[in-house]
C-alpha positions as CSV (number, residue, x, y, z in Angstrom):
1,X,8.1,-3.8,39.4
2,X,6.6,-2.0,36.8
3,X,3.0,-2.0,37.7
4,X,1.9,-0.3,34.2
5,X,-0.3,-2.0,31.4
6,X,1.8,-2.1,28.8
7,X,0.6,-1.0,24.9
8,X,2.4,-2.9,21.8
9,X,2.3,-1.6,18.2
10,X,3.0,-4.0,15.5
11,X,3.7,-2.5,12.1
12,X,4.2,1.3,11.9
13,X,2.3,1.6,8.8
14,X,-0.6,4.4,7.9
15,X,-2.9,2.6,11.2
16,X,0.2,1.6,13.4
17,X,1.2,4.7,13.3
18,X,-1.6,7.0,12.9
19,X,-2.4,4.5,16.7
20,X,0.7,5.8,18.1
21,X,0.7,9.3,17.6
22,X,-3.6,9.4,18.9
23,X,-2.0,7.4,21.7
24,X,0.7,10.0,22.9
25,X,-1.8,12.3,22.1
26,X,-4.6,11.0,24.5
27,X,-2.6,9.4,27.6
28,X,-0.4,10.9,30.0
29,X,2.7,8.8,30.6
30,X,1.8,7.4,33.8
31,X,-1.1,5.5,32.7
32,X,0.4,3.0,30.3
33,X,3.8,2.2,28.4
34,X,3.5,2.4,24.6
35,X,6.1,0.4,22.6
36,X,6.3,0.7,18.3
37,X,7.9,-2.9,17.0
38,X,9.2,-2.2,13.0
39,X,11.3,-3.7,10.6
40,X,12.5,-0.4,9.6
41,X,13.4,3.1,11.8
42,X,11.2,4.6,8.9
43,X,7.7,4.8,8.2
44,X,7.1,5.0,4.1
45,X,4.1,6.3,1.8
46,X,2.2,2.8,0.7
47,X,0.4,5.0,-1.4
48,X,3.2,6.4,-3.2
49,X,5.4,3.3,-4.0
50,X,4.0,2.7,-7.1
51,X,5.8,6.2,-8.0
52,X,8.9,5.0,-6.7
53,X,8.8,2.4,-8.8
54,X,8.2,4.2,-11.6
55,X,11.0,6.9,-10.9
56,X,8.8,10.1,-10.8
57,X,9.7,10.0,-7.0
58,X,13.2,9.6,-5.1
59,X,12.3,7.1,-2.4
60,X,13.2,9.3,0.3
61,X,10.4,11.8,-0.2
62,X,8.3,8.9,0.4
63,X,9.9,7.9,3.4
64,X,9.9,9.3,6.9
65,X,12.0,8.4,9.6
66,X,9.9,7.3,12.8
67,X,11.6,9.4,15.4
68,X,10.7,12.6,13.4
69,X,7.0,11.6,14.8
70,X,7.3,9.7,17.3
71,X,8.9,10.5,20.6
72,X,11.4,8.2,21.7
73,X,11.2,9.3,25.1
74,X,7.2,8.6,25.0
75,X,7.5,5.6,23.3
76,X,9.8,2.5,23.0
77,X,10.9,1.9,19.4
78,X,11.5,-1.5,18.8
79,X,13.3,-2.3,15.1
80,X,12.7,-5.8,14.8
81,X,10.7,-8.1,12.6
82,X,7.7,-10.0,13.7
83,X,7.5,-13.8,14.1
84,X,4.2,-14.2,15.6
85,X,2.1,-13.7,18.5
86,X,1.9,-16.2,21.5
87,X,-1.7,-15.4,22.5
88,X,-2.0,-18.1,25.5
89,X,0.8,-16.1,27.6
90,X,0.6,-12.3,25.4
91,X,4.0,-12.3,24.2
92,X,5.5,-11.3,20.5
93,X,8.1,-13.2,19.3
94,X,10.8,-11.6,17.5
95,X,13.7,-12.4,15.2
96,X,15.8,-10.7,18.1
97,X,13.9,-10.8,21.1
98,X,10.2,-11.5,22.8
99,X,8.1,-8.8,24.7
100,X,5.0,-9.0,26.3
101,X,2.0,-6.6,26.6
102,X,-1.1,-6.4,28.1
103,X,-2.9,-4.5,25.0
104,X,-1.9,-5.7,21.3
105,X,-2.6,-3.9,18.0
106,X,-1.6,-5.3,15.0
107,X,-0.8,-3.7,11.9
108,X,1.8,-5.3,9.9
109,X,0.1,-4.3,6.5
110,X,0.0,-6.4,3.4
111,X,2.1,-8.8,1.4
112,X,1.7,-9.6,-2.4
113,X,-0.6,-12.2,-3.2
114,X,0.1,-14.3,-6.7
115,X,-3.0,-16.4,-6.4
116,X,-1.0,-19.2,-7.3
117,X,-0.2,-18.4,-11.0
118,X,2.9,-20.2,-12.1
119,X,6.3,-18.8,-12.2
120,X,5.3,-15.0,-11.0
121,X,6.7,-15.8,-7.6
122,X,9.8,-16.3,-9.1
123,X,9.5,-14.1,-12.3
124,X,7.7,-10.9,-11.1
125,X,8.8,-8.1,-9.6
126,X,6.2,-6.5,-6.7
127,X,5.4,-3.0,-5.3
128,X,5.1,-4.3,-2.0
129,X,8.3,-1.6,0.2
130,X,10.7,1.0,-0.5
131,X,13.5,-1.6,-1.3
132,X,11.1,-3.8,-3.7
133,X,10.0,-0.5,-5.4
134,X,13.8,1.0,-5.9
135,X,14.8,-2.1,-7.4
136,X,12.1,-1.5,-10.0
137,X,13.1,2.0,-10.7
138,X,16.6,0.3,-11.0
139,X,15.6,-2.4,-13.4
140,X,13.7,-0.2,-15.8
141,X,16.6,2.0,-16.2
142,X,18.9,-0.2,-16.9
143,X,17.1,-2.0,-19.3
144,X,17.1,1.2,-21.6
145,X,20.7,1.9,-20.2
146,X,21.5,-1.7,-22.1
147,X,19.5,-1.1,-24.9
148,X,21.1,1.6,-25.9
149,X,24.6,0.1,-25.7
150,X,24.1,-3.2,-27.2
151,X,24.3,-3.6,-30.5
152,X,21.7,-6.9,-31.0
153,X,18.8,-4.6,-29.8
154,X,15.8,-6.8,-28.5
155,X,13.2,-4.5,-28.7
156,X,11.0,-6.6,-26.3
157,X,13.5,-6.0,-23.6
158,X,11.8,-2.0,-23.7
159,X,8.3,-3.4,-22.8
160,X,7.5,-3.4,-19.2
161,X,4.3,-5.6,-18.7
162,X,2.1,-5.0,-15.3
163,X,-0.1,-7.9,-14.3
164,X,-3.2,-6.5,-12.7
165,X,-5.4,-3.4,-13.5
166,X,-6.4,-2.6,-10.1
167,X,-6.2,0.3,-8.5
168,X,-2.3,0.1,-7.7
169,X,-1.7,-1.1,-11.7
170,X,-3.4,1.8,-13.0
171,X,-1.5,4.2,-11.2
172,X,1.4,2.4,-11.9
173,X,1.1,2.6,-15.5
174,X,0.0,6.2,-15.3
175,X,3.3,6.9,-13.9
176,X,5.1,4.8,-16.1
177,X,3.4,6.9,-19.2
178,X,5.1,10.0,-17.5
179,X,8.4,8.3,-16.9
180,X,9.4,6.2,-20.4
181,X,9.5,9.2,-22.4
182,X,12.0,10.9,-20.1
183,X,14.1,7.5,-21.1
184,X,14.0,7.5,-23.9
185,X,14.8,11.2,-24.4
186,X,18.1,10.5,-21.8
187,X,19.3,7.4,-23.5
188,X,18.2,8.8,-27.3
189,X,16.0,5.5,-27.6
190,X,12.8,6.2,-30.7
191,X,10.0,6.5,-28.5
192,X,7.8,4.0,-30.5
193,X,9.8,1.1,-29.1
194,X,9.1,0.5,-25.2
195,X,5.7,-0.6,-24.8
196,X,3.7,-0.3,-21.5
197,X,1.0,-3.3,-21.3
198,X,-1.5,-3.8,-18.8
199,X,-3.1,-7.0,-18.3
200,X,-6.2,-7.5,-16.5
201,X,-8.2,-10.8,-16.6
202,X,-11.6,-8.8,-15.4
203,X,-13.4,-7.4,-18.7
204,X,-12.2,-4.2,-17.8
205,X,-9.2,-2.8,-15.6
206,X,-10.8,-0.9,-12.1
207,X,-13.3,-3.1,-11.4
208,X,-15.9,-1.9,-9.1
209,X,-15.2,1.9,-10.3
210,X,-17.7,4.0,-11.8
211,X,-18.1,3.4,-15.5
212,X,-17.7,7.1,-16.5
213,X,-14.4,7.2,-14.5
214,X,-13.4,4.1,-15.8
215,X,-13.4,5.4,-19.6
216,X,-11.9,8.3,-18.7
217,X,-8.7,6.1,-17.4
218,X,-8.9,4.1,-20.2
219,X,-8.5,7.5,-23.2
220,X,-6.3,8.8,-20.5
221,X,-3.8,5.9,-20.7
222,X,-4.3,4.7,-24.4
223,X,-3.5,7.8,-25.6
224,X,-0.4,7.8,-23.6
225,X,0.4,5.0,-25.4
226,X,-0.5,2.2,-22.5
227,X,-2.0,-0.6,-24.2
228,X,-4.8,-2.4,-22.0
229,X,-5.2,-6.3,-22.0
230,X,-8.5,-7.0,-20.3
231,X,-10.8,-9.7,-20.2
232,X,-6.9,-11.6,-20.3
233,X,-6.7,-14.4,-18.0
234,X,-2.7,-14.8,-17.1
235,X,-1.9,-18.8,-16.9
236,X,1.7,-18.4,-16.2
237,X,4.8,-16.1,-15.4
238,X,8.2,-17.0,-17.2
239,X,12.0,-15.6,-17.4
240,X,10.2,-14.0,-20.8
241,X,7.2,-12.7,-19.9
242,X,3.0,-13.7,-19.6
243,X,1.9,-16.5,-21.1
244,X,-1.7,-15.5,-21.2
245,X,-5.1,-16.3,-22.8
246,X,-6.5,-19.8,-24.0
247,X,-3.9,-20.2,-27.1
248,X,-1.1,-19.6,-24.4
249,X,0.0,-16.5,-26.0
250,X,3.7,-14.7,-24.6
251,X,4.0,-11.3,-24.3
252,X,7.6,-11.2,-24.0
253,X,9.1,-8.1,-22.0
254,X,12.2,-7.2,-20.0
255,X,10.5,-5.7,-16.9
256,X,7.5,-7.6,-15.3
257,X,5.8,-6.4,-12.7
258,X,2.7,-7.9,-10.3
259,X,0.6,-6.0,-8.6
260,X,-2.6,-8.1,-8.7
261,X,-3.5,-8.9,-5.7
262,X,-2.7,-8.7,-1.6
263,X,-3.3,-10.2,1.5
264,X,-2.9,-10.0,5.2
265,X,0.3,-10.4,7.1
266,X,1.7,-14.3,7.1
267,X,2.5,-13.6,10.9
268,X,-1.6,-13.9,11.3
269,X,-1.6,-17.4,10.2
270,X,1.6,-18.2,11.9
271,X,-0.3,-16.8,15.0
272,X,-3.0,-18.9,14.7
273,X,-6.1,-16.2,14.0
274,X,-8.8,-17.6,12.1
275,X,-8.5,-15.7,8.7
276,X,-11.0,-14.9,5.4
277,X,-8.7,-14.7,2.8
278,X,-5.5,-14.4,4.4
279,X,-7.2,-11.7,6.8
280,X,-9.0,-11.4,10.2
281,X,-12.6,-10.6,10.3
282,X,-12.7,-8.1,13.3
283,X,-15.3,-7.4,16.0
284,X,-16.8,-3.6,15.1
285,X,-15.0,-2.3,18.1
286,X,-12.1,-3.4,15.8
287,X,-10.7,-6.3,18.3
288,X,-9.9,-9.8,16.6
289,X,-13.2,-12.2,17.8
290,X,-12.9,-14.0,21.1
291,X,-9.7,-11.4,22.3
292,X,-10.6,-8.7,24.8
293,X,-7.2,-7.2,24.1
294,X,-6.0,-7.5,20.8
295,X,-6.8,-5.3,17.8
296,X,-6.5,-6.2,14.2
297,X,-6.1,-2.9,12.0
298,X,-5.4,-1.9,8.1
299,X,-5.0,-4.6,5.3
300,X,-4.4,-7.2,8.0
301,X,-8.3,-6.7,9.0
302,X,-11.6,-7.0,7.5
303,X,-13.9,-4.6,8.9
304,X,-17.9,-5.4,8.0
305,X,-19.8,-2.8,6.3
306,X,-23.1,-4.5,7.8
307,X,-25.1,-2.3,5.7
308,X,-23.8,-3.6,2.6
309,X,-22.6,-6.8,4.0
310,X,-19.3,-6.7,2.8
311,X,-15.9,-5.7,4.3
312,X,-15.1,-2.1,3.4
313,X,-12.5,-1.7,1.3
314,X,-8.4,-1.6,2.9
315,X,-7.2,1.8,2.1
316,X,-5.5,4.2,3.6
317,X,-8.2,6.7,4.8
318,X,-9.7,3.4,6.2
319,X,-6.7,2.6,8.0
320,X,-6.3,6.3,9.8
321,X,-9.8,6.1,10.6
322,X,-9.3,2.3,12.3
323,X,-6.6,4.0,14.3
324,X,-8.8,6.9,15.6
325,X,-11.2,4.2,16.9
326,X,-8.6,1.9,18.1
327,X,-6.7,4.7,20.4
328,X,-10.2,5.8,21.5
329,X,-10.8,2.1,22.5
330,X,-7.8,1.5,24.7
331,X,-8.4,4.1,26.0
332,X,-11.6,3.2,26.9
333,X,-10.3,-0.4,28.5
334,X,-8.0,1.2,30.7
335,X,-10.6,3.6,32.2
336,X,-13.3,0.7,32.3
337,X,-15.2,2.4,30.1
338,X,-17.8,1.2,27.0
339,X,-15.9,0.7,23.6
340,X,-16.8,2.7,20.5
341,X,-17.9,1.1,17.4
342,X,-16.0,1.7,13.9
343,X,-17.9,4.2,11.2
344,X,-16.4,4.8,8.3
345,X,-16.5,7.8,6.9
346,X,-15.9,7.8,3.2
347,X,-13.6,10.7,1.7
348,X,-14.2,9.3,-1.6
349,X,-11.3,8.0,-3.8
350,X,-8.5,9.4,-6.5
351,X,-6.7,7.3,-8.5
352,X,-3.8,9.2,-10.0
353,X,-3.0,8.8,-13.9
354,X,0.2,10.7,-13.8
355,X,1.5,13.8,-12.7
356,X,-1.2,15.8,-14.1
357,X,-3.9,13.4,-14.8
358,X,-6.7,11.7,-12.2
359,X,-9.6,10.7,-11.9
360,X,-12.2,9.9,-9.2
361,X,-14.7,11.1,-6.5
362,X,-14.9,12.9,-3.6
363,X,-17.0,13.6,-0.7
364,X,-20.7,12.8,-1.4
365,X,-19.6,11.0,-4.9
366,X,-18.7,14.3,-6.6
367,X,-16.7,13.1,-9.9
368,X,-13.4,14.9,-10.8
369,X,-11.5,14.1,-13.8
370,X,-8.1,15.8,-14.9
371,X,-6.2,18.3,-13.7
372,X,-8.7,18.9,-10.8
373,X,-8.5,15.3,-9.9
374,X,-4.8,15.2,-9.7
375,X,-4.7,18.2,-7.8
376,X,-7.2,16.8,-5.3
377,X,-4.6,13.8,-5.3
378,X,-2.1,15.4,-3.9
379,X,-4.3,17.4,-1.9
380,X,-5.6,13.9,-0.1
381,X,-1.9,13.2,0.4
382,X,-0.7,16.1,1.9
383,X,-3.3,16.0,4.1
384,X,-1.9,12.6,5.8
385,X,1.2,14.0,6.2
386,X,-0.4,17.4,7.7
387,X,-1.6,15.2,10.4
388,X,1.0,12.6,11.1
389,X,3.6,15.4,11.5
390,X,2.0,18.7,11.5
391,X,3.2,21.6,9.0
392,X,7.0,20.7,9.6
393,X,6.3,17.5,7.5
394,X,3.8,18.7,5.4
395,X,6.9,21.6,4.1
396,X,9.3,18.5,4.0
397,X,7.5,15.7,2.2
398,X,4.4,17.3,0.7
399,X,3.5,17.0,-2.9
400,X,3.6,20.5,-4.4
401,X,4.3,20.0,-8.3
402,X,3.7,22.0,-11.3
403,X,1.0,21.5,-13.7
């Protein structure tokens, strides 16, 4: 009988992952079994989907295979989707199968949240995976490849309306400035017909970003030809487009995209955790309240900033840095020893306009804007990849583009 505590990953996303390679790292094989569970044998760029989706990425370059990083012989790999977690008796239910574990981290990432605004369930495409994203990419294309061959041209079927001018709508659109010229230059389409609208129902798109970057996103975009929609409430999504605003205005476009909003994993609630706003308010040892074993990471956690008495936000420097604590903590409970509390250490943040264009700030709120920015973006991102994989990924899947 196996008399080893046994370690179960769920969701090999930036934490799950970045958790499984500290914990090859840090325990020799004989003190506990490590076992991966994901959907997919591949591991995929979260940050990067909104370039997939806009088609100034292949797909693969944002994907990498999970046996390229994690040992097979070190670690069980489990593909398999997650149902929920029996708690009472520490088993995870699968679609295929059940296993049990003495240690649990979960990190099943995010799903698309529509805050209940009619129709976009069924209307709206989402950057939410590879497979969501490529089906984007696919649906953009073709609506210029039918444009150009039909001979009743509906110019609206050219404008590709985002819903949402977060962080992940602004670098969408960014891209999307980059990519629609290219379009219209293969298919010979006049480049004043597609349109690229932004609707945010804030007063201005990037809440909570500086103002100064802010307006420098805003001339970057606008004179890209992105036109901005803010302060625009959207009551409803339809086969046409957003019906928006008090007068019930449509905006009438053949691509329609949502990416206003996420949540935690549904398997939380299906598990029974007490959630916030779809997520689980975590301990600051990073264990899910009243669970000496469990860990909640990434966006399936909200993580105090007791300073500021807010959670901090759920990006991916955040997530690497829950999975640095988390492998230090188990660890920790399998030697008996005191658990270490979470810091965050803020990087700063980039928000890419394009290939050449960004904007944001960096270590102790240093502002970059341009060309500087960008390549500080990719700079950010090949970093990740340098310490998932070492330099053999970095050379692989690193970001090393002209400007």
């Amino acid at each position: 009988m196996n008399s080893k505590p046994k370690i179960v990953v769920l969701g090999a996303g930036y934490a799950g992952m970045m958790t499984t390679k500290k914990l090859m790292q840090q325990l020799q094989p004989e003190e506990a079994d490590i076992v991966l569970v994901n959907k997919h044998n591949y591991h995929y760029q979260t940050t990067w989907l909104h370039e997939v989706a806009a088609g100034t990425i292949n797909h693969n370059q944002a994907r990498i295979m999970i046996r390229d990083i994690i040992d097979p012989n070190r670690v069980r790999l489990i593909y398999d989707s997650v149902v929920r977690v029996n708690r009472d008796d520490q088993r995870v239910v699968l679609e295929n199968s059940e296993i049990d574990y003495d240690y649990l981290v979960v990190s099943l990432g995010f799903e698309t949240n529509t805050f209940g605004i009619k129709g976009m369930d069924e209307n709206a495409f989402f950057i939410q995976d590879i497979d969501s994203c490529q089906l984007i990419r696919e649906h953009i294309e073709y609506q210029f490849a039918q444009y150009k061959n039909s001979e009743a041209k509906e110019d609206h079927n050219l404008t590709i309306l985002v819903g949402g001018g977060g962080f992940t709508g602004v670098e969408f659109v960014g891209e999307l400035a980059e990519k629609v010229p290219q379009l219209c230059k293969k298919y010979d389409i006049d480049p004043n017909v597609p349109k690229i609208i932004n609707v945010e129902a804030s007063p201005s798109i990037l809440p909570g970003f500086d103002t100064d970057l802010v307006a420098y996103a805003k001339t970057s975009l606008q004179e890209r030809g992105v036109e901005l929609r803010e302060g625009t409430k959207i009551q409803a999504c339809t086969e046409e487009g957003f019906i928006v605003g008090e007068g019930n205005e449509l905006i009438k476009a053949g691509t329609v995209v949502w990416t206003g909003g996420v949540t935690g994993n549904s398997v939380l609630a299906d598990s029974g955790f007490e959630l916030t706003k779809g997520k689980v308010t975590v301990n600051s040892d990073l264990r899910a309240p009243g669970e000496e074993n469990i860990f909640i990471l990434g966006d399936c956690a909200w993580v105090m900033n007791k300073k500021e008495d807010r959670p901090y936000p759920p990006t991916a420097q955040a997530a690497m840095q829950h999975a640095t604590t988390c492998a230090n903590n188990l660890k920790a409970l399998l030697h008996h020893q005191p658990l270490e509390q979470f810091v965050f250490s803020d990087k700063g943040t980039v928000a890419s306009l394009g290939v050449t264009d960004a904007m944001g700030t960096i270590f102790e709120g240093t502002k970059l804007y341009g060309k500087p920015a960008a390549a500080m973006k990719k700079v950010v991102d090949n970093r990740y990849l340098f310490l998932l994989g070492g330099l053999n990924l970095f050379l692989k899947k690193g970001k090393v583009r002209p400007f």
